[in-house]
N, C-alpha and C positions, 0 to 999 in steps of 0.2 A: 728508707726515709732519712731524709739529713737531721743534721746535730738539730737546726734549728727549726726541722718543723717538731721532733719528739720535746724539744724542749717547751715550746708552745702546747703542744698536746698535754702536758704533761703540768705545764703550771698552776690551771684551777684545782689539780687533785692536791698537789702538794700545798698548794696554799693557804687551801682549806683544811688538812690536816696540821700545818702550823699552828690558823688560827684556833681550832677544835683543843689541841694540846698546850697551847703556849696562851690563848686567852688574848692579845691583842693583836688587832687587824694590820692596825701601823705598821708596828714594830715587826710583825712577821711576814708584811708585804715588802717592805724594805729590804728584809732581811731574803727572803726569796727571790728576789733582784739581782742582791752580790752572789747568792747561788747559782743561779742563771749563768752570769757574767762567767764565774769561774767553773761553771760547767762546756759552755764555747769555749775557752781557752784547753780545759783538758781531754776535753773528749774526744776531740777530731785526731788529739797526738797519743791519746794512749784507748783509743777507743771508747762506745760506750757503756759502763758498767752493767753487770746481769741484774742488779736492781737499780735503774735508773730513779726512779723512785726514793727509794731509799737514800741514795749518794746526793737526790737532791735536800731530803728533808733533813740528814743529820749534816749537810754542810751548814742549813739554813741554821740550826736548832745551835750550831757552834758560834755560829755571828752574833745570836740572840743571847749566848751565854757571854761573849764577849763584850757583846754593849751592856749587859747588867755588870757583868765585873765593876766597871767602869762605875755603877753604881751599889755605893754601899749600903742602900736601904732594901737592896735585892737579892745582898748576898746569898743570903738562903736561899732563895728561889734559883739562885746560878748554880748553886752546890746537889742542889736535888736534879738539876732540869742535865748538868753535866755530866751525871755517872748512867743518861740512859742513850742507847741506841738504837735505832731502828733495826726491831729484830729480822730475819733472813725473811721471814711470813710475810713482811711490807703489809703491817693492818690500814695503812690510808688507802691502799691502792681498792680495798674492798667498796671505799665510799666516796660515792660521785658527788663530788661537791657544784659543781658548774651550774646550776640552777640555782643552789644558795650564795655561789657569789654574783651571780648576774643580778639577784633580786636586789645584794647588799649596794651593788657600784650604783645601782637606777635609784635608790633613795629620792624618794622625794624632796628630800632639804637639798640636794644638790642641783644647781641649774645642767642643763641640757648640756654646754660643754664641758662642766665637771664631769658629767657623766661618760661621756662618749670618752677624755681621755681616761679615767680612773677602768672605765671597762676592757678598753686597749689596754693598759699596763694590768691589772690583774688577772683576767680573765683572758686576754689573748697572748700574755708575757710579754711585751712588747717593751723597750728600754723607750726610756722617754725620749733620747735621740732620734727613735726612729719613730716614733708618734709624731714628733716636731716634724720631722721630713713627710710624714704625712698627711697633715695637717697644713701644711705650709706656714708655720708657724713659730716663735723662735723657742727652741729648746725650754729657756727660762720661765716664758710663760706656761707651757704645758708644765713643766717642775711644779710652778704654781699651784695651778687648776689642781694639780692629785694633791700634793701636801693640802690645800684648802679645803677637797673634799673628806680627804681622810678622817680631818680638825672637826668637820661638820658631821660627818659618820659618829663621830666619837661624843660629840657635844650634842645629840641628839638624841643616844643609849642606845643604838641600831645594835642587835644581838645578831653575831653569825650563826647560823642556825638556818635546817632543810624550813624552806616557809610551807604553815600550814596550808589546806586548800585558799580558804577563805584570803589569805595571805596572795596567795598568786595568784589566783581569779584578779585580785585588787593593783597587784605590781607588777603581772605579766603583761599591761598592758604599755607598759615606759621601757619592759625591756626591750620588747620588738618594737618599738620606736628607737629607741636607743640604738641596734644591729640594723633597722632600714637607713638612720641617718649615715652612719657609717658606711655602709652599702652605699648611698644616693651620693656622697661627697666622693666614694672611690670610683664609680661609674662613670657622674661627669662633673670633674675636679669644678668647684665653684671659683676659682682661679688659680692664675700657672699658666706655664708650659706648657703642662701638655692636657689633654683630651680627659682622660683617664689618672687615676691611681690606682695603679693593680694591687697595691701593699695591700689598702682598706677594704676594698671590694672583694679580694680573695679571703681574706679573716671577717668579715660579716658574711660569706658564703659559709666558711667553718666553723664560726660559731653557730650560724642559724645550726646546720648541720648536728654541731654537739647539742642544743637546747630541743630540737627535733627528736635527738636518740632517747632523749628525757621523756619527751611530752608526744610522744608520737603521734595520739588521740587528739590534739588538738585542732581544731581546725587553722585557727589563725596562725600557728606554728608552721603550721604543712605550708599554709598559701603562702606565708613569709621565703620561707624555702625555696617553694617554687617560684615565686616570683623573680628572684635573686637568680636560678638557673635559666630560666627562659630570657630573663635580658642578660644577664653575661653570657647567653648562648652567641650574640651578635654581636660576642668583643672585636673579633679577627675581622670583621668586614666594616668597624665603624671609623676605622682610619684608614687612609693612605701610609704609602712607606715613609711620605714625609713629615705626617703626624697630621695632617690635612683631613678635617671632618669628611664623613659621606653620610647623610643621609639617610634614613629607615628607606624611603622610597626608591635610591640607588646605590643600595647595596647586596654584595653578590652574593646571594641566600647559598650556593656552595660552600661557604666558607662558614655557614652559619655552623656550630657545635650540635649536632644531632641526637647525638646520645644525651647531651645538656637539656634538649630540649624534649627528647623521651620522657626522663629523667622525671622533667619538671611538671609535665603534660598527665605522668602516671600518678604523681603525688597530689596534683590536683583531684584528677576523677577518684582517690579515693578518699580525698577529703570531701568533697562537693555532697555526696550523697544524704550523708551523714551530719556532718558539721551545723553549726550554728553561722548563717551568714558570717561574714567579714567583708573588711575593706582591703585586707592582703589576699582573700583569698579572690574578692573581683579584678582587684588590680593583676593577681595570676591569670586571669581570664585573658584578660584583657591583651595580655600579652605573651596568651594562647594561640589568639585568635591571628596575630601576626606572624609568628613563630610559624604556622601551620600553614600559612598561604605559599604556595609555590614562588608567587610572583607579585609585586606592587600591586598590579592593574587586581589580582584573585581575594585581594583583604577583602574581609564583610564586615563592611563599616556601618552598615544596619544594625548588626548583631555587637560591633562596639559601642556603638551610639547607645544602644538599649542597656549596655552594660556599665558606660559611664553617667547613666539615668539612677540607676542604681547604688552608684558607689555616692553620688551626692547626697543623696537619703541616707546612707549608713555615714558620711565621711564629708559633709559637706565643707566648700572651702573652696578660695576663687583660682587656686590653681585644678581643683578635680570639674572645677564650672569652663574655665580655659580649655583644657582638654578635652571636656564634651564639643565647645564650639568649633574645635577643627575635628572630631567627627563628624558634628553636624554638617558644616562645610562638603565634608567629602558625600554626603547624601543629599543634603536639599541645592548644593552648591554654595559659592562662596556669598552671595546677595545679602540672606538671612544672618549669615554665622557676623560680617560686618555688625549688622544692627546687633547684636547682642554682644559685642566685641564692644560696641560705645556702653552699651550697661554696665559693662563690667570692669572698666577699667579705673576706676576712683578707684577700686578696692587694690588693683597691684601698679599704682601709679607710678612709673620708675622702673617697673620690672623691662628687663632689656627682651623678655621673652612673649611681652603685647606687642611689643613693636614687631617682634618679628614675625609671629603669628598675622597680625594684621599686613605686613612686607608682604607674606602668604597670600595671604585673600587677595589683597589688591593686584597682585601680580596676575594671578588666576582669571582676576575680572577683565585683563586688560590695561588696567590701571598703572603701567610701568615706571610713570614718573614719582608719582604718589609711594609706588613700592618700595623704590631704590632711594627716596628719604629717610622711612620706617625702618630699613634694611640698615643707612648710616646710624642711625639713632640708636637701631638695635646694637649695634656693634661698639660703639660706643659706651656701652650703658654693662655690659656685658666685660668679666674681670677672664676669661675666660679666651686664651689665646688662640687656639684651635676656629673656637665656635663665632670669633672674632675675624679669625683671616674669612673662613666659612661666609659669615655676613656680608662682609666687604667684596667679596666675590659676588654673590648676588646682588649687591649694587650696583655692580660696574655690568654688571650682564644686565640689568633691566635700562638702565641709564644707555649703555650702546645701542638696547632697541629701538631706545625712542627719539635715538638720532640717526637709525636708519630709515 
């Protein structure tokens, strides 16, 4: 394992032993930062230490005695907190904190992008330079966002502490939103370059993962999980060498991750039996059900249609009502999915993703001219460079037909 995935691995424990011993979140996530930092710098040159753990939390505990110095109404507190050591036993490594910081970073007083970056830097270790670079975002803003959420943690009385049931029943459900949105921006970058962020998508796969090793029983956990391996099962086939979209319907199912998609397929069926509905865990269906077809033409889009029937009941919302209408498409034909494509569009009016959808239908129908406007429009509308050339290409392919 490299310096930097133990160091990620490694940061909710330590972090949360900070907070647990030293009493504030801030000051001991900052401080677990410049640990970090100066753990990349030494470890790669003089290895890394037989308690990594340790070497992280008493470098942390030195920085935190350092900035009280600096303050003289803490002195006491620097004088007691300076003569301890983390003994050879390493007592934090006993206590899994990663469920108590995920419930801390998802606060409710905190908006959606406080969250996602405060989650990234605490819980995945992540320097805010490279949040920024995954984000597409500038450095100083993400700064931002965690200093405000931290102020807002703080100003709120948020206690670090394992949450009781009643507690996570109530905040598990923003954490897994919080690792899907992170997941869905690293899948397919909301704009850029390129297609993809593998940075994000890989760390919402490894977090689901740690929060999974927590809560194994959970159903929504399991399906989150797997939902996450069944589509980055079809990372390797959903670009060209030039960074050029392809397609679910042509792309080379060879290349699909197999073992990803076992993986995902066996965490499902031992959720499914058991578990309490969800909307992660149809969304895993759902992308079961493609995972498992040999070929384009072998999908059963009866059995997805029924299944996005279902998740608007549990999860309703005009992009899971969009989704149904190009399964419906793919069963009753495109005729229908049109009419219900004009109902539904006042609700994502602007989205670059009706247009294309409808580019879809109308092409299907015949409709080439009609397509290859929807197709500009989409592409247009759409921040998203990849999925941009992608459109534009379908333009110029329906527009050539119907001057042949």
């Amino acid at each position: 394992m490299s310096t930097e995935a133990v160091l990620r691995e490694l940061a909710p424990t330590v972090l949360g032993g900070l907070v647990r011993r030293h009493g504030d979140f801030d000051e001991a996530e900052d401080a677990l930062q410049e640990a970090l930092l100066a753990a990349s710098t030494a470890w790669p040159l003089h290895g890394v230490p037989d308690n990594p753990t340790g070497w992280l939390v008493t470098t942390a505990s030195r920085r935190l005695v350092e900035t009280w110095r600096r303050e003289s109404a803490r002195r006491r507190r620097e004088e007691d907190d300076a003569r301890r050591e983390v003994p050879a036993g390493d007592p934090v490594r006993g206590t899994d904190d990663t469920l108590a910081l995920l419930v801390l970073c998802c606060h409710p007083c905190l908006t959606p992008p406080a969250q996602v970056a405060l989650t990234l830097r605490a819980v995945g270790g992540l320097t805010t330079a490279e949040i920024a670079r995954g984000l597409l975002v500038a450095e100083a803003t993400v700064a931002q966002r965690i200093s405000r959420a931290k102020a807002r943690i703080a100003a709120a009385g948020a206690v670090f502490a394992q949450p009781t049931p009643a507690e996570r029943a109530e905040r598990l459900p923003a954490v897994l939103e919080v690792l899907y949105r992170i997941f869905t921006e690293g899948h397919t970058a909301s704009s850029g370059a390129q297609l993809r962020r593998g940075d994000l998508a890989g760390e919402a796969v490894r977090l689901a993962r740690q929060l999974h090793a927590r809560l194994p029983t959970d159903g929504e956990v399991t399906g989150l999980l797997a939902l996450m391996l069944l589509t980055e099962a079809r990372r390797a086939a959903r670009s060209r060498p030039d960074g050029s979209l392809v397609p679910l319907a042509e792309q080379d199912r060879d290349r699909w991750d197999a073992d990803a998609i076992t993986e995902g397929i066996a965490l499902l069926e031992r959720a499914l039996p058991d578990a309490e509905p969800g909307p992660y865990q149809v969304q895993a269906a759902i992308a079961a059900v493609h995972d498992e077809a040999a070929r384009a033409g072998d999908t059963d889009w009866p059995q997805i249609l029924g299944l996005y029937g279902v998740l608007e009941v549990l999860a309703p919302g005009p992009m899971v009502t969009l989704n149904r209408i190009v399964a419906l498409s793919m069963v009753d034909g495109p005729g229908g999915a049109l009419v219900r494509l004009d109902a539904l569009a006042p609700e994502l009016a602007g989205h670059h993703r009706v247009d294309a959808v409808r580019a879809h239908l109308l092409e299907r129908r015949g409709e080439r001219a009609a397509a290859a406007e929807h197709y500009r429009r989409a592409a247009g509308r759409t921040l998203n460079r990849p999925e941009q050339r992608y459109l534009e290409a379908r333009a110029r392919a329906c527009s050539t037909a119907v001057t042949r």
